[in-house]
C-alpha positions as CSV (number, residue, x, y, z in Angstrom):
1,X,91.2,70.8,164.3
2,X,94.2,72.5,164.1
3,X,95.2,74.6,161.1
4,X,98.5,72.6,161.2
5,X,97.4,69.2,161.6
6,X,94.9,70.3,158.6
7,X,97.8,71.1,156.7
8,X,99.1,67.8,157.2
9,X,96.3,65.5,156.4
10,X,96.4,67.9,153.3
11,X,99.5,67.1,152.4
12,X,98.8,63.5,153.4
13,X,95.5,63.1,150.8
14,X,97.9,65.0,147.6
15,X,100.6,62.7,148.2
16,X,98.4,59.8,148.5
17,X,96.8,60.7,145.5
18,X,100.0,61.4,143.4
19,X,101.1,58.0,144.5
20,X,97.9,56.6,142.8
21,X,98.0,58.7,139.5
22,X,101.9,57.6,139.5
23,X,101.0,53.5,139.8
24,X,102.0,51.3,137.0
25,X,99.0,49.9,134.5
26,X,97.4,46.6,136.1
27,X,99.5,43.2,136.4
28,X,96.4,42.2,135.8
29,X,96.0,43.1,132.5
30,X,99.2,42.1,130.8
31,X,98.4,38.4,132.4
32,X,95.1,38.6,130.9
33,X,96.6,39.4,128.0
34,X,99.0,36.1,127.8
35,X,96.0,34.2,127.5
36,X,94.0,36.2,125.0
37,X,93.8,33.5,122.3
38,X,92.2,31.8,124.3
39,X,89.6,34.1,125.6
40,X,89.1,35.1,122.0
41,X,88.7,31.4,120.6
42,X,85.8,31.1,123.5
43,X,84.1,34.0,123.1
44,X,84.0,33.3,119.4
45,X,82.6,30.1,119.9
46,X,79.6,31.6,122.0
47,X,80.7,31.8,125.6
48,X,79.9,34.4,128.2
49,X,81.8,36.2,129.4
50,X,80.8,34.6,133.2
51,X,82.2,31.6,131.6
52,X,85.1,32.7,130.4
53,X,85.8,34.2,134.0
54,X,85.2,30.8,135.8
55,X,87.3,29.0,132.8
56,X,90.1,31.4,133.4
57,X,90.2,30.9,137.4
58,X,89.9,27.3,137.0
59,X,92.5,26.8,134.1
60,X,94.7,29.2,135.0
61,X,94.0,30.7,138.5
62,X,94.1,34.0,137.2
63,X,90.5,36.0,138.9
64,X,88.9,38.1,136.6
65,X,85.6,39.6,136.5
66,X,82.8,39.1,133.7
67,X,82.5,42.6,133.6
68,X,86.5,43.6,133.5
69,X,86.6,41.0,130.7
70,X,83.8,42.4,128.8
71,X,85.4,46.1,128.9
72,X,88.8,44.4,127.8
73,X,86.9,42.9,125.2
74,X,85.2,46.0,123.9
75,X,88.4,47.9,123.9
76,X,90.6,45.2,121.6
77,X,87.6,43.7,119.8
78,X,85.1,46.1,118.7
């Protein structure tokens, strides 16, 4: 390879990677977030979080992960 095409795939990689530490926080999370009272009222009552996950894509159609809701749940709960 090249020393310029290396240069360019170089400059490729730091501007794809600026473009990722630039990105907006999760749409995700601020949707999750809408239905917290929820999630809270059914974790308190003793559901999973797998259950909570399946609740929240059938109520709501909104796909989340046991273990994303558990480490959204450890960082506003505990």
């Amino acid at each position: 390879m090249r020393d310029s095409e290396f240069e360019k795939l170089e400059a490729m990689r730091k501007g794809v990677m600026e473009n990722l530490r630039s990105r907006k926080k999760s749409p995700r999370r601020h949707l999750l977030l809408s239905y917290w009272g929820e999630i809270k009222s059914l974790k308190q009552d003793g559901t999973g979080f797998l259950l909570i996950s399946r609740y929240l894509m059938r109520a709501h159609h909104l796909k989340v992960s046991p273990s994303y809701l558990a480490k959204i749940w450890k960082q506003l709960e505990e």
